[in-house]
KOLZA-380033 format. One record per residue (C-alpha): residue in three letters; y, x, z. Coordinates in nm, 2 decimals. Each point is the difference from the previous one (the first is absolute). Last residue first. Layout:
N
<pt "ALA" <Y X Z>>
...
//
This chain:
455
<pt "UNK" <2.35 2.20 -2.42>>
<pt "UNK" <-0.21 -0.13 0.29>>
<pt "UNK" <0.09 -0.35 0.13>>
<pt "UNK" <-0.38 -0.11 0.14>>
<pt "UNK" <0.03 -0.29 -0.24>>
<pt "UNK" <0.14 0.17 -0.31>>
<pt "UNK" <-0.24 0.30 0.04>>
<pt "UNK" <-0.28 -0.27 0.01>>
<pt "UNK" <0.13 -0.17 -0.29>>
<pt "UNK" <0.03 0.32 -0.20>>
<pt "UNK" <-0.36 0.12 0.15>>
<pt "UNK" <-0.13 -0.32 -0.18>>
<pt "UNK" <-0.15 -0.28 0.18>>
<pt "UNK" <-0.30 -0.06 -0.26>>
<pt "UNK" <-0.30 0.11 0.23>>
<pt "UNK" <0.13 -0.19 0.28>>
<pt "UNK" <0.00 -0.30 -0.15>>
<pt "UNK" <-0.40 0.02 -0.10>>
<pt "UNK" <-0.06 0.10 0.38>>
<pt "UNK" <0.18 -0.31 0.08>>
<pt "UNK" <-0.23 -0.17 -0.23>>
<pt "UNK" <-0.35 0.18 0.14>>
<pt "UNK" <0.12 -0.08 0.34>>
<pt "UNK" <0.02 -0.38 -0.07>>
<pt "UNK" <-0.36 0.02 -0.18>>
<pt "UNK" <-0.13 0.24 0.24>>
<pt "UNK" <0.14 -0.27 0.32>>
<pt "UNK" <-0.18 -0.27 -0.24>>
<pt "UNK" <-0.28 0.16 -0.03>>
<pt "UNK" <-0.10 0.09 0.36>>
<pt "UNK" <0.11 -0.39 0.04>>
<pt "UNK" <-0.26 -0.10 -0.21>>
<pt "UNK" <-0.23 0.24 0.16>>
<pt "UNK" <0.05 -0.17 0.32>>
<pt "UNK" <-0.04 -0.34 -0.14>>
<pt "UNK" <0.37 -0.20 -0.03>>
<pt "UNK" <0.19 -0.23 0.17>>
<pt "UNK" <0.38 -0.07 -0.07>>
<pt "UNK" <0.17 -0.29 0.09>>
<pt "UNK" <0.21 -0.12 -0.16>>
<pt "UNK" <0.27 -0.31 0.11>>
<pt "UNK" <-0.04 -0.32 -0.14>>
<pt "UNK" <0.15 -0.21 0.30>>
<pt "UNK" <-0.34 -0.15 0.07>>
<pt "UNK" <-0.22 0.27 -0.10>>
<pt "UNK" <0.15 0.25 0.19>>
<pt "UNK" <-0.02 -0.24 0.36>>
<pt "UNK" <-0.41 -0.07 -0.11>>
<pt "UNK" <-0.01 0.42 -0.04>>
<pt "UNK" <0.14 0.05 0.31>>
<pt "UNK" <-0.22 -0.21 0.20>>
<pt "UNK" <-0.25 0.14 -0.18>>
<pt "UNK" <0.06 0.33 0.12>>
<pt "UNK" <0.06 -0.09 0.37>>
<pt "UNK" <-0.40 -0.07 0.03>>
<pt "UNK" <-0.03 0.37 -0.18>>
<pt "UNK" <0.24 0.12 0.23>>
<pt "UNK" <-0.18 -0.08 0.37>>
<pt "UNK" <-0.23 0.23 0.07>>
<pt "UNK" <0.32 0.25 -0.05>>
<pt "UNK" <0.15 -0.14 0.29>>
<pt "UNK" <0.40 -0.15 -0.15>>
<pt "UNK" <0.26 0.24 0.10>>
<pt "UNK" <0.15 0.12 -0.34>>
<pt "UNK" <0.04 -0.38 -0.11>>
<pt "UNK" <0.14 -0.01 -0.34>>
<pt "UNK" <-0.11 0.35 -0.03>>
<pt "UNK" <-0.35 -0.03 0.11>>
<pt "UNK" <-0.03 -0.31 -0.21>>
<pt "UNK" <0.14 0.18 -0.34>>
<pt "UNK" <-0.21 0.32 0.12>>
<pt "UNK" <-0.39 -0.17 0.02>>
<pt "UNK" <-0.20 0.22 -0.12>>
<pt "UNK" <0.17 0.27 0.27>>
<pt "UNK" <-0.20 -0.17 0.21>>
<pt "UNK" <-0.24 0.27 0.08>>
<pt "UNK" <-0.06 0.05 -0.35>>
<pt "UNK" <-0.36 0.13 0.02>>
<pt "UNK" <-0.07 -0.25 0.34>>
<pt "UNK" <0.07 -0.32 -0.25>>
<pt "UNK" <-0.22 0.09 -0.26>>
<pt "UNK" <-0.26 -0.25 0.14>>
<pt "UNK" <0.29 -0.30 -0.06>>
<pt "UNK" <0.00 0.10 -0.38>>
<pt "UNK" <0.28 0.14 -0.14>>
<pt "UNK" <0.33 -0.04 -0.13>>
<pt "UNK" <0.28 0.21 0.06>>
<pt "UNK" <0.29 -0.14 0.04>>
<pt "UNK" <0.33 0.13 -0.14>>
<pt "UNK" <0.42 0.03 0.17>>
<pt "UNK" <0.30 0.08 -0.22>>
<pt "UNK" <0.08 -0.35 -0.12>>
<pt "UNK" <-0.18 -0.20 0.27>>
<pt "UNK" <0.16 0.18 0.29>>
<pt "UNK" <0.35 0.00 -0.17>>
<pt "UNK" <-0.04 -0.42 -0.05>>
<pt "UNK" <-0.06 -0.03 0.38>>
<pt "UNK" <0.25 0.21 0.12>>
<pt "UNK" <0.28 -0.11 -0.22>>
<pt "UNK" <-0.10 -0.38 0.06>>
<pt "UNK" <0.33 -0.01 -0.24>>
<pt "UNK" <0.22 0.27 -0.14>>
<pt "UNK" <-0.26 0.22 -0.07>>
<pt "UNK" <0.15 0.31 -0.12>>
<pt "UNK" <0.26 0.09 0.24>>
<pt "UNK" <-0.19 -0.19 0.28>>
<pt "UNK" <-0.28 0.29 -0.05>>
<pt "UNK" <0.20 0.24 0.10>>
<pt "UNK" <0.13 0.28 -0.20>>
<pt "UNK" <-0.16 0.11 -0.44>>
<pt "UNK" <-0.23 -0.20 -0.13>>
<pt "UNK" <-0.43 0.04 -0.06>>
<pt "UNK" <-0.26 -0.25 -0.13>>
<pt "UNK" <-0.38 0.11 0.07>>
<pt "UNK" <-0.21 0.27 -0.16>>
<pt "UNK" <0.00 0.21 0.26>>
<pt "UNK" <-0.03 -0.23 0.28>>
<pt "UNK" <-0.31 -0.13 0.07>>
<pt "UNK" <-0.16 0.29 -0.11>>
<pt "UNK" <0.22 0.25 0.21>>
<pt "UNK" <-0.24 -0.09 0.30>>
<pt "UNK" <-0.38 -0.01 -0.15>>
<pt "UNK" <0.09 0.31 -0.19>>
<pt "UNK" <0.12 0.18 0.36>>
<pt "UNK" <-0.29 -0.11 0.18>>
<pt "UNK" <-0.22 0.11 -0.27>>
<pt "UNK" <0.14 0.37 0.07>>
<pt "UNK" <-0.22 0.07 0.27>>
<pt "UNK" <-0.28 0.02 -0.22>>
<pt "UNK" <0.26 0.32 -0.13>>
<pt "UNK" <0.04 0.08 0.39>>
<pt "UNK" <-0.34 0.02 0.04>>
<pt "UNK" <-0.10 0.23 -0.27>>
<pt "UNK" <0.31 0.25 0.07>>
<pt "UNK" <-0.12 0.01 0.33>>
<pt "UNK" <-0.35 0.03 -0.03>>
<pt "UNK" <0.06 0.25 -0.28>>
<pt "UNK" <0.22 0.19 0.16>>
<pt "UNK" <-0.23 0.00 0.32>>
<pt "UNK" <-0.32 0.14 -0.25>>
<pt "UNK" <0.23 0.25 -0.13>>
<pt "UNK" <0.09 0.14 0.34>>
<pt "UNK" <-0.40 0.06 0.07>>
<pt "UNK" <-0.18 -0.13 0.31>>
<pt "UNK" <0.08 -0.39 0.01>>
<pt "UNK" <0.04 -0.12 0.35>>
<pt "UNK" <0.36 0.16 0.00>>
<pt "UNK" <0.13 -0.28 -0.17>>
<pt "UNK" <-0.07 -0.24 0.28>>
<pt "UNK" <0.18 0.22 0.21>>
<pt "UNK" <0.29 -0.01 -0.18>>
<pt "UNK" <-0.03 -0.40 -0.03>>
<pt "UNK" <-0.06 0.03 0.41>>
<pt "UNK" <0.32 0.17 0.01>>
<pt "UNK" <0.22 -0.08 -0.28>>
<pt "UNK" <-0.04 -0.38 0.15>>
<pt "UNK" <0.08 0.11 0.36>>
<pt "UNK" <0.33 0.17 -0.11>>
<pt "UNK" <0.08 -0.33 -0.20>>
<pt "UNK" <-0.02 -0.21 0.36>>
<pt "UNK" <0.18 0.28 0.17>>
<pt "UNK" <0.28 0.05 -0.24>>
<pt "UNK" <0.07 -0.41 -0.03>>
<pt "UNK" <-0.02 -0.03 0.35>>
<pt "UNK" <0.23 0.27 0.07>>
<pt "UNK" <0.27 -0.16 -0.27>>
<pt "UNK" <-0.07 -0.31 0.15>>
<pt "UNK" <0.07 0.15 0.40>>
<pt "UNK" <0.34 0.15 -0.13>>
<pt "UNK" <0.11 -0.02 -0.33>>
<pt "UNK" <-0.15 -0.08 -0.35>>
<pt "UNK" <0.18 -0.02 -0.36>>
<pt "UNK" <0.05 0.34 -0.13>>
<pt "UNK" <-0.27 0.19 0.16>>
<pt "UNK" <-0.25 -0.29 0.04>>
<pt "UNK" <0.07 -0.07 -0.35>>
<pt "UNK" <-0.02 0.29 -0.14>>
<pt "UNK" <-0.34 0.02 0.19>>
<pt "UNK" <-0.14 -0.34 -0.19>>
<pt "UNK" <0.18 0.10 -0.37>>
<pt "UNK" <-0.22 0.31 0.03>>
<pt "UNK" <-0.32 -0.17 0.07>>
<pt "UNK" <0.08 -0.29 -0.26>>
<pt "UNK" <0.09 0.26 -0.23>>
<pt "UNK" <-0.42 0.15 0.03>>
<pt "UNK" <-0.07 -0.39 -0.04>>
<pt "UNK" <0.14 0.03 -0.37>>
<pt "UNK" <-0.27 0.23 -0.09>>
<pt "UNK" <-0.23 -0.28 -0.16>>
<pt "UNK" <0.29 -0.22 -0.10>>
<pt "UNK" <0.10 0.29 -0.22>>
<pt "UNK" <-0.29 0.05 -0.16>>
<pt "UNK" <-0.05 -0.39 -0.09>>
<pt "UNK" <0.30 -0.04 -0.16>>
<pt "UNK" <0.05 0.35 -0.18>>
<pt "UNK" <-0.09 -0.18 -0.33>>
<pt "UNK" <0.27 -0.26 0.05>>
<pt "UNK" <0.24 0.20 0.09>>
<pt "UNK" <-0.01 0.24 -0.30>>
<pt "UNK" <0.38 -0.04 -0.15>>
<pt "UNK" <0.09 -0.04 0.38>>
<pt "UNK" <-0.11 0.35 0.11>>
<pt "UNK" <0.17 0.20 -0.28>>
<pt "UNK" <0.30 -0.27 0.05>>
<pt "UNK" <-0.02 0.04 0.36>>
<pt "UNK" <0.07 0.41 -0.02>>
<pt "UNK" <0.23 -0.03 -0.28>>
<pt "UNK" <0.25 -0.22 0.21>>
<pt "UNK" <0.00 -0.33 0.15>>
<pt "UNK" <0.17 0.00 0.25>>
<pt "UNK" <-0.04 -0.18 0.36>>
<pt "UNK" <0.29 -0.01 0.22>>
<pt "UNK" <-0.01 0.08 0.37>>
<pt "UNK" <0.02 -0.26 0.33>>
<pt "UNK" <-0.35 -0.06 -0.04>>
<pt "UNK" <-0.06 -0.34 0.10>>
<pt "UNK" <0.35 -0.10 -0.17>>
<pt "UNK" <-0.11 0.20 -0.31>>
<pt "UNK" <0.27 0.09 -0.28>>
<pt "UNK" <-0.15 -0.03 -0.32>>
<pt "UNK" <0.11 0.26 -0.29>>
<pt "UNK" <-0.13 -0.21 -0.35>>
<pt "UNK" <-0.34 0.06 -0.13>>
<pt "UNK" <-0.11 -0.22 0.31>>
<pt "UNK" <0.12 -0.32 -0.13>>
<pt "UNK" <-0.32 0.11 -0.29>>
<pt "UNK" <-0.24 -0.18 0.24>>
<pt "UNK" <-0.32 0.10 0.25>>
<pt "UNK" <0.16 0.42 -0.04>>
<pt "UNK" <-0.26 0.20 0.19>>
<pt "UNK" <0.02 0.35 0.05>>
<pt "UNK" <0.34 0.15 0.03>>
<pt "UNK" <0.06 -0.26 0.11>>
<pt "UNK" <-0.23 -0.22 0.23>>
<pt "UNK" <0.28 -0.29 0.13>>
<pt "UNK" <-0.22 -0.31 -0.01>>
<pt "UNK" <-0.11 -0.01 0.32>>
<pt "UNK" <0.33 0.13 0.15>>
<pt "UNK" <0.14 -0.39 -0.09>>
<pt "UNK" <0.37 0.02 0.01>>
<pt "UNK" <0.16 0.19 -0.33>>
<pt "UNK" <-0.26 -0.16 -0.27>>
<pt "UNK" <-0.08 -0.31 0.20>>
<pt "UNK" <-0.39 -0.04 -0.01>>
<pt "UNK" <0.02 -0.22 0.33>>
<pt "UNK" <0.32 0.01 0.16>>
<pt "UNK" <-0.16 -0.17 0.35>>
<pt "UNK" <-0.33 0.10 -0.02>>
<pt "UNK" <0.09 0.35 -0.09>>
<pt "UNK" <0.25 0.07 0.27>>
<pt "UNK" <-0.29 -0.11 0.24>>
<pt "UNK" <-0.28 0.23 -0.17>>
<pt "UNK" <0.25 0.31 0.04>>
<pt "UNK" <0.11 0.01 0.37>>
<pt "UNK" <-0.36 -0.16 0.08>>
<pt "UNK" <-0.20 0.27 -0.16>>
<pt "UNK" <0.20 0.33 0.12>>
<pt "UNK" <-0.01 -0.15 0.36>>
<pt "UNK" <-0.39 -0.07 -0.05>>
<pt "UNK" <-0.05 0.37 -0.05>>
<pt "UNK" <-0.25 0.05 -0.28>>
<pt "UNK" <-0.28 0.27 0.13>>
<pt "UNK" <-0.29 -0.24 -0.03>>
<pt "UNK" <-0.18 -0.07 0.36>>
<pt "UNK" <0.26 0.10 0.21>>
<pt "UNK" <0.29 -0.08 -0.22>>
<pt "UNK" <-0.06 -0.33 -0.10>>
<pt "UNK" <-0.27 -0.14 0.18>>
<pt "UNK" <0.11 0.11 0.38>>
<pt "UNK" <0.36 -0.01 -0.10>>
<pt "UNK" <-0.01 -0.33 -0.16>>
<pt "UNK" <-0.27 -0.14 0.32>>
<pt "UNK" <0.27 0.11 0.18>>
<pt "UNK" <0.25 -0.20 -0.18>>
<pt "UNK" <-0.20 -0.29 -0.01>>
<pt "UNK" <0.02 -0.02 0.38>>
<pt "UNK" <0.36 0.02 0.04>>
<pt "UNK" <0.08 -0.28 -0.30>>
<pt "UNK" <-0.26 -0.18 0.09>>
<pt "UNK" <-0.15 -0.24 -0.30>>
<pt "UNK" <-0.30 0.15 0.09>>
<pt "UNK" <-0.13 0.08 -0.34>>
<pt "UNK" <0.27 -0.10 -0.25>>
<pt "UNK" <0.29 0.24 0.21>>
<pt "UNK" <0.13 0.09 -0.36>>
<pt "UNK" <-0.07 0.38 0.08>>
<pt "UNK" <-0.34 -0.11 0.14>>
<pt "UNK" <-0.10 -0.17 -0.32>>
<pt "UNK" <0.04 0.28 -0.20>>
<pt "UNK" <-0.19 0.23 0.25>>
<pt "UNK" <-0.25 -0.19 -0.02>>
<pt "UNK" <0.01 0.04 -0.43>>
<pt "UNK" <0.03 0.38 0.08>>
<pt "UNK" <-0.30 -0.01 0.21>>
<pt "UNK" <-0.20 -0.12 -0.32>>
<pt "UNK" <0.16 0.25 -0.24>>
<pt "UNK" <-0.03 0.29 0.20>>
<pt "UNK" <-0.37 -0.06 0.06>>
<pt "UNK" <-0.08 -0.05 -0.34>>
<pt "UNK" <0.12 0.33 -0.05>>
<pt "UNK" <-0.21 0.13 0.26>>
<pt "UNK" <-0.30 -0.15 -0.18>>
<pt "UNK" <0.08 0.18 -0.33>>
<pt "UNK" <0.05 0.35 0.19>>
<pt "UNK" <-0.36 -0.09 0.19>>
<pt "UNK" <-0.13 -0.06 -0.35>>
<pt "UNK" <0.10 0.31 -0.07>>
<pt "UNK" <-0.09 0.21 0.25>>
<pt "UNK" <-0.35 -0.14 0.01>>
<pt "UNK" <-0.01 0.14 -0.41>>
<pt "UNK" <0.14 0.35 0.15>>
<pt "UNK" <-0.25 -0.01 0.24>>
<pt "UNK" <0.03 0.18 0.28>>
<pt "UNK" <-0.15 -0.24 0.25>>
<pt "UNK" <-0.05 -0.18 0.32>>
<pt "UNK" <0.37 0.05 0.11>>
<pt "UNK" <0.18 -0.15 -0.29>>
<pt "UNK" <-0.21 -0.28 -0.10>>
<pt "UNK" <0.01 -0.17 0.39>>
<pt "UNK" <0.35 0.08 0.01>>
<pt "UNK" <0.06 -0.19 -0.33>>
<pt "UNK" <-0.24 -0.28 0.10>>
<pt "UNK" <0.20 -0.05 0.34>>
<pt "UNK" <0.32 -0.06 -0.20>>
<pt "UNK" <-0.17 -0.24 -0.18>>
<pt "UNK" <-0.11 -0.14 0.26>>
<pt "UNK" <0.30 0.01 0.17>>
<pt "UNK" <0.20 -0.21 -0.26>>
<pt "UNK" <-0.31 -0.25 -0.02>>
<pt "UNK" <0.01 -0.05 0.39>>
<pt "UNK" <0.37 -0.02 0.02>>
<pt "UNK" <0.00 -0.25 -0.29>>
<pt "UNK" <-0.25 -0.23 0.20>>
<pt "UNK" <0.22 0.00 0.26>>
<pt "UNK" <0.32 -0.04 -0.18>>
<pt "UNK" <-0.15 -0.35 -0.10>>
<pt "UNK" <-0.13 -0.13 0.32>>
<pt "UNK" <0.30 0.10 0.18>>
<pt "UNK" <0.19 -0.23 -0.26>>
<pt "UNK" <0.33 -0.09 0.20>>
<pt "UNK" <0.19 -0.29 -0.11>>
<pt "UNK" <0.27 -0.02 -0.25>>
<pt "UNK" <-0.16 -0.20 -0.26>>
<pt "UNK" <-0.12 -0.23 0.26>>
<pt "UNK" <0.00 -0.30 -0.17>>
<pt "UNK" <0.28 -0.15 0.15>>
<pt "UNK" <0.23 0.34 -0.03>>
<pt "UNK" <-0.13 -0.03 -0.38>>
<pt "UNK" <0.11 -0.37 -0.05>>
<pt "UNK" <0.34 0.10 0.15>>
<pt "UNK" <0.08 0.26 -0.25>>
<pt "UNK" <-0.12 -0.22 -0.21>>
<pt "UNK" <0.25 -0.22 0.07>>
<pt "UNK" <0.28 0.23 0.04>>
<pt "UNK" <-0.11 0.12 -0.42>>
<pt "UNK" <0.02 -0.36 -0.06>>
<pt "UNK" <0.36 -0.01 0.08>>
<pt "UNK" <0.10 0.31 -0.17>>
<pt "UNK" <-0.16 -0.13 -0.35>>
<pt "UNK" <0.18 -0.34 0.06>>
<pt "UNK" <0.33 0.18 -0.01>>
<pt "UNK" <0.19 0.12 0.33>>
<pt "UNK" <0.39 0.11 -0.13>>
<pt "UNK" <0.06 0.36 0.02>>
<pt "UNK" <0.36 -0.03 0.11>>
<pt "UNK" <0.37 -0.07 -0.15>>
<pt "UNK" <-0.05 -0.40 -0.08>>
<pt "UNK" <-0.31 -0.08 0.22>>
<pt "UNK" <0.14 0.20 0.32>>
<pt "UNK" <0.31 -0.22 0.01>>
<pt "UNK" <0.12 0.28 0.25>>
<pt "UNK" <-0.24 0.22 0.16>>
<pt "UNK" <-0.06 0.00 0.34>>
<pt "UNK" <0.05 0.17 0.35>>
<pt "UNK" <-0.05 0.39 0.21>>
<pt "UNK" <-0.33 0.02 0.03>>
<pt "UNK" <-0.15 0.28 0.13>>
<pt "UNK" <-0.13 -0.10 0.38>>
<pt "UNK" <-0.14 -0.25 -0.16>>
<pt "UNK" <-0.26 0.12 -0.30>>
<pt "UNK" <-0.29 0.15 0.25>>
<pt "UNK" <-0.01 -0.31 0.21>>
<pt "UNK" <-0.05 -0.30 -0.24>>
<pt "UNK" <-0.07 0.20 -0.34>>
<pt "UNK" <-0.24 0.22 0.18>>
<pt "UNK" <-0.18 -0.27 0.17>>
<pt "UNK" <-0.04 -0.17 -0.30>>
<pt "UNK" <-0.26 0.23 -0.14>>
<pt "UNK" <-0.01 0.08 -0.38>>
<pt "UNK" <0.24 0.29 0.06>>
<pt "UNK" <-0.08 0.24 -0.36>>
<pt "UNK" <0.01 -0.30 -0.29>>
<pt "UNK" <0.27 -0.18 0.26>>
<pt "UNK" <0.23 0.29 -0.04>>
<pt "UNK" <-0.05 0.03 -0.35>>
<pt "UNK" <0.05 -0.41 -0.04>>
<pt "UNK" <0.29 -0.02 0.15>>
<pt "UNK" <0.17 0.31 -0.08>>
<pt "UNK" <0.33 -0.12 -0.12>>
<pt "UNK" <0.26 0.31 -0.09>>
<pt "UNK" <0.24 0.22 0.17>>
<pt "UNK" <-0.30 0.24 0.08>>
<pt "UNK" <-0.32 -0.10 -0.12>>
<pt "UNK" <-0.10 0.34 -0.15>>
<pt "UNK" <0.16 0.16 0.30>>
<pt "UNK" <-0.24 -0.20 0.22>>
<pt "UNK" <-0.28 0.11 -0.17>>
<pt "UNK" <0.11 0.39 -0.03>>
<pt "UNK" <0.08 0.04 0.38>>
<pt "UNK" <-0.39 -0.01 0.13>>
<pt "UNK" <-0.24 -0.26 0.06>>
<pt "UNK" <0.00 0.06 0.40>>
<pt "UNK" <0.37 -0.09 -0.02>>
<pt "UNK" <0.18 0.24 0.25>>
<pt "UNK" <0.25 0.17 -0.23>>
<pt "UNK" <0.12 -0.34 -0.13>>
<pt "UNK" <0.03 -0.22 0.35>>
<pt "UNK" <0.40 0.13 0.02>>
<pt "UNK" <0.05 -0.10 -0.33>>
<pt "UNK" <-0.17 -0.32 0.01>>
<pt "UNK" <0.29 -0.27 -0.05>>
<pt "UNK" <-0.18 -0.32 -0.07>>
<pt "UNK" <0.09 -0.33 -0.21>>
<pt "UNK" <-0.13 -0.31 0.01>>
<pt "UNK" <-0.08 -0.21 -0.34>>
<pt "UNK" <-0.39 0.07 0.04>>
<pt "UNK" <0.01 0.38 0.06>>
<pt "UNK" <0.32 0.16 -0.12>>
<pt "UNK" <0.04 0.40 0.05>>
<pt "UNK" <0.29 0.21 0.15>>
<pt "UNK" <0.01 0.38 0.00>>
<pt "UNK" <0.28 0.20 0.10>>
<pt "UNK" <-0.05 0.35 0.08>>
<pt "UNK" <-0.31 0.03 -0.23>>
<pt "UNK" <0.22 -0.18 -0.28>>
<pt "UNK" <0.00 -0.34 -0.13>>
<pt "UNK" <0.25 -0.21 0.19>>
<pt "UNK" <0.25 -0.10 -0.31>>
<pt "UNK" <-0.25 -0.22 -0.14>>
<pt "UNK" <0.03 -0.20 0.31>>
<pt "UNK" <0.35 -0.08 -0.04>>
<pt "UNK" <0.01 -0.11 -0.36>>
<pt "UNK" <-0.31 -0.22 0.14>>
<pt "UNK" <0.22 -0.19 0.19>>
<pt "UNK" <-0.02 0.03 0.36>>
<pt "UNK" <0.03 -0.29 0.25>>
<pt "UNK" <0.04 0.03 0.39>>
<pt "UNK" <-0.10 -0.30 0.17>>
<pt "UNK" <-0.33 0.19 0.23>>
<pt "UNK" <0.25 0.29 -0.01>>
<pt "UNK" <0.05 0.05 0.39>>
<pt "UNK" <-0.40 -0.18 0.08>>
<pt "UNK" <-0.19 0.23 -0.19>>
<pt "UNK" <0.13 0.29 0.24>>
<pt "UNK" <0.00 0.33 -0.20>>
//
């Protein structure tokens, strides 16, 4: 639409509200309002976010995501279509907490916290392939079953480290390239660990905006196996999933004992990434992506196939498999931990939080995990979740400098801020599973009859 034709036009927020479906989508960004229907299809970060923010203020999610001001100045235009009316009455009005928040967002552009770190990636190339270089090594200069499993272990490891690049690629933290970080996505992600990078970002990016939101976030929606609050006991339709979740007999056997199936469940749970990866290619994918996405995983099954096939008996390659996949698994623990045990609502986040909605959402359903700064390469980040989600594009060298700015801003307007040791936070995820478990076990087949309307 031409800026210029409704630069005086002036929409109350009655009106926006009303634009808020994948035909008609309108979202406020700093008192000015934008029709991006036509651009929704098309946005590399996928339909969901900007359905989570339709008919509503997004200042500060699109800002968390767009830190550049070249995208607000040239990228925004062409979709604007005027302004709110008395914006401080009806709209999100900018508190001190917001304000802050755009100047650190400024102090970490100054700083370079959105900079390229060849250096950095370097050095975890050369440890990632190492590793990967020791497994090979181990698996074609012996038999032994004691060689096979420490080269299991190591490959593992290896999973977990590239995953954490591939993390960063997926928010474009490396390069800061949309284009080029997206290769590096498909070359890391599903080339080098059979997750497709199109399956990642369609889910991540709906879970950073509606994070831990009972029918929104898809990181949070494990029934029949996980339950992370008793909200789930209760049929929830899932906007990422488009199908409703029910807790029946099956979840409540599976539920009661959540807390002690944990850590065997993260350890398989890569074996549903694979298949949630080609149902999403299938499903999701066309043209050139879709055959990007096939060849890229088709090369992984390939060369991990062959791989396989170094070790000369078939239980030997179950093993190895099953045994990597389980180290694996630590990726998984290290992800759900900071958000498990966390606050969770039901809709958007500005249903909730009526004020610095974003802000106060990420504190309340978002932990730290904190470590010392030579633990840094095990998390890969992912230490450092409240910062990564305030500021999703922020170099990963670059958090634990961010962290204290956050922590300064929480202690000034007394907001928590939750930190805790890595087995702390092991606890308190069992602790908060262990209680829903405990609810679980009570909820009667009368009430669960009542709720699922049988009888």
């Amino acid at each position: 639409m031409d800026g210029k034709t409704h630069e005086c036009r002036k929409y109350t927020w009655e009106e926006v509200r009303r634009h808020n479906t994948a035909t008609d989508c309108w979202v406020v960004i700093d008192g000015k309002v934008y029709n991006v229907s036509k651009w929704l299809k098309f946005h590399p970060g996928g339909v969901l976010p900007l359905l989570y923010s339709a008919g509503q203020d997004c200042s500060s999610v699109f800002k968390a995501f767009h830190p550049f001001s070249w995208i607000r100045e040239k990228r925004l235009p062409p979709f604007y279509i005027g302004d709110i009316s008395e914006p401080d009455k009806e709209g999100v009005k900018e508190s001190e907490i917001s304000s802050e928040l755009d100047k650190i967002q400024e102090e970490i552009v100054k700083e370079g916290g959105y900079e390229t770190h060849y250096g950095f990636y370097l050095k975890n190339f050369l440890f990632q392939f190492a590793l990967l270089g020791f497994v090979i090594y181990l698996l074609t200069t012996t038999t032994s079953p004691l060689a096979q499993i420490i080269a299991a272990v190591a490959m593992g490891f290896f999973f977990q480290q590239v995953a954490f690049v591939g993390h960063d690629a997926g928010h474009h933290q490396i390069t800061h390239d949309q284009d080029t970080d997206e290769i590096i996505g498909f070359l890391v992600g599903n080339t080098l660990s059979g997750i497709g990078i199109g399956w990642w970002k369609r889910s991540h990016n709906a879970h950073h905006v509606v994070t831990n939101s009972v029918n929104c976030d898809p990181d949070i929606q494990h029934l029949p196996v996980f339950a992370v609050t008793d909200k789930f006991f209760k049929p929830v339709i899932s906007t990422y999933h488009n199908k409703t979740f029910s807790f029946d007999r099956i979840s409540k056997f599976f539920v009661s004992n959540q807390h002690l199936l944990y850590y065997a469940i993260m350890g398989v749970a890569r074996f549903n990434l694979y298949v949630q990866s080609i149902i999403h290619v299938l499903t999701h994918c066309t043209g050139r992506k879709q055959k990007l996405e096939l060849i890229t995983l088709g090369i992984f099954w390939c060369w991990f196939s062959l791989l396989c096939s170094l070790i000369p008996t078939l239980s030997g390659r179950v093993v190895f498999v099953l045994l990597s996949h389980f180290v694996a698994g630590l990726l998984h623990v290290q992800i759900t931990i900071s958000h498990f045990s966390m606050a969770t609502y039901h809709g958007l986040p500005s249903h909730t939080y009526q004020r610095d909605s974003f802000f106060v959402s990420q504190m309340e359903t978002t932990m730290n995990v904190d470590c010392h700064p030579y633990m840094d390469f095990f998390h890969g980040g992912l230490q450092f979740q409240i910062e990564h989600h305030l500021f999703p594009r922020v170099s990963r060298p670059y958090l634990r400098a961010l962290s204290a700015k956050i922590q300064k801003l929480c202690q000034k307007h007394d907001v928590r801020y939750l930190s805790l040791s890595f087995y702390d936070a092991n606890k308190e995820v069992l602790g908060s599973l262990r209680e829903t478990a405990k609810k679980a076990q009570c909820f009667s087949s009368f009430i669960w009859d009542g709720i699922n309307a049988v009888g």
